[in-house]
N, C-alpha and C positions, 0 to 999 in steps of 0.2 A: 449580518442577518441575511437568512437566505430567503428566499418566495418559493414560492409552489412551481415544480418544472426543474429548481435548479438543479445544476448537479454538485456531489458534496462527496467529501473522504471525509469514512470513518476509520479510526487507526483499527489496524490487521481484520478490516472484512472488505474495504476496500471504497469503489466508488459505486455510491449508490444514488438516485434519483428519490430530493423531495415530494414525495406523494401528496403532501397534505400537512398543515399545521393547524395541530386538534389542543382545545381548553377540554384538561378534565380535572376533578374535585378530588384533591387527595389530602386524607386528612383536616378538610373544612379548608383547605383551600386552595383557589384555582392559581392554575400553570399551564402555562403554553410549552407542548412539544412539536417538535418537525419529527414527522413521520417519513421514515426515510427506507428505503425499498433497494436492499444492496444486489447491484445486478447479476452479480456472479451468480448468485445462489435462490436469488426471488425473497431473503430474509426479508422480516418486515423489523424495521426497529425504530423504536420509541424516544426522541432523547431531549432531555427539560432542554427549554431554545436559552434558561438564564444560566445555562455551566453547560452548556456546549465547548466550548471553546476549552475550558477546561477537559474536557474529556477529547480533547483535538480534532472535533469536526472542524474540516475545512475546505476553502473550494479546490478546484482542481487546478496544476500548475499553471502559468503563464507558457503560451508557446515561447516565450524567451526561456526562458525555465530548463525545455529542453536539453539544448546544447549542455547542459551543466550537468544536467543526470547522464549523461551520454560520455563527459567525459571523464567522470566517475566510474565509471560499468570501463574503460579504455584502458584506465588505468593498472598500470602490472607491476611498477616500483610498491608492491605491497609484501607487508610480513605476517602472516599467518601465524599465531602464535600455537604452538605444538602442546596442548589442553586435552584433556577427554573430550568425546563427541557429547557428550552432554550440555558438557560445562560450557565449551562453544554452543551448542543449541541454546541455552540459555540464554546466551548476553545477543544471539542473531533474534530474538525471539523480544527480548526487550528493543535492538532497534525497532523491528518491525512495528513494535505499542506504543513507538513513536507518533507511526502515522506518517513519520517524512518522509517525503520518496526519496530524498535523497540518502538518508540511513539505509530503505529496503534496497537503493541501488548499492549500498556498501555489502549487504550482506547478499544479495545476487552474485555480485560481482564475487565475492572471497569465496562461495561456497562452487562456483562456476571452477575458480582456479584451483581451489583442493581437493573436487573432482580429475584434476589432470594427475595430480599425483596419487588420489587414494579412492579406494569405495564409497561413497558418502554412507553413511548408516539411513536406515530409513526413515528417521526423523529427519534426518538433514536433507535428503532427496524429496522429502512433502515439502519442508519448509523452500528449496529450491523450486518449485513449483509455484508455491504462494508469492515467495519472493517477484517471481517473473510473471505470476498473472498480474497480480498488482502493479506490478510497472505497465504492462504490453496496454492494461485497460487504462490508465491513466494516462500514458504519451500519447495513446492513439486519440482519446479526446484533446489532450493540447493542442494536438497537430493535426486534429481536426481528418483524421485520415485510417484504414482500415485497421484491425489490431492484429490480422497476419503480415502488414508490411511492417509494422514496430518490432512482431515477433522475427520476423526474418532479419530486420536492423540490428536486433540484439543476439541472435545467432549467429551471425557472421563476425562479429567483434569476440566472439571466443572461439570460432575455427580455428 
């Protein structure tokens, strides 16, 4: 259960800050939501507090946490399976609706190293973007620290 203030991941918009948890009347009867304010983008969103968890709100990683996503994103003993860009945007598109960061760190990380070898398409080059906002915002609250130093963290480990 979250309070008002907290901070909160919702899968693929990212971390957003509890605003407020409102009862309102739906269908004759009442339901508590957390109103949830996703920072990237200023979204406001509404979500029942009794299937949150089902829809994978959750709080933000443990600074232990860190080192695991990091050595995930390290990793280069990987196999890139040789698919259409679609079909891969697909299945990097279901990590992401996860919600785990450590999924979005798998699909950062493969779409990082399939850029060495090819053009990403422009789906893949947004989702490469979401991928890495979504990390840079979430390590930098773990680690309690700016989200251009996570992002320079995570730059250098694909130099």
């Amino acid at each position: 259960m979250f309070a008002e203030g907290d901070m909160a991941v919702y899968p693929a918009h990212g971390v957003g800050l509890i605003e407020a948890i409102e009862t309102q009347t739906i269908g004759g009867v009442d339901q508590r939501f957390y109103v949830l304010k996703i920072l990237d983008n200023d979204m406001t969103i509404m979500i029942p507090i009794a299937t949150s968890a089902k829809f994978g709100l959750r709080a933000i990683i443990s600074r232990d946490d860190v080192p695991k996503v990091i050595d995930i994103l390290k990793e280069r003993d990987v196999k890139i399976t040789a698919q259409t860009w679609n079909r891969r945007y697909r299945e990097y598109m279901e990590k992401i609706k996860t919600g785990s960061v450590f999924e979005v760190a798998v699909v950062l990380r493969d779409l990082f190293l399939l850029k060495e070898d090819k053009d990403l398409s422009y789906g893949e080059r947004k989702m490469l973007d979401t991928a890495k906002n979504l990390l840079v915002k979430e390590l930098s609250l773990a680690k309690q620290t700016e989200e251009a130093n996570i992002e320079q963290q995570i730059e250098k480990l694909f130099c």
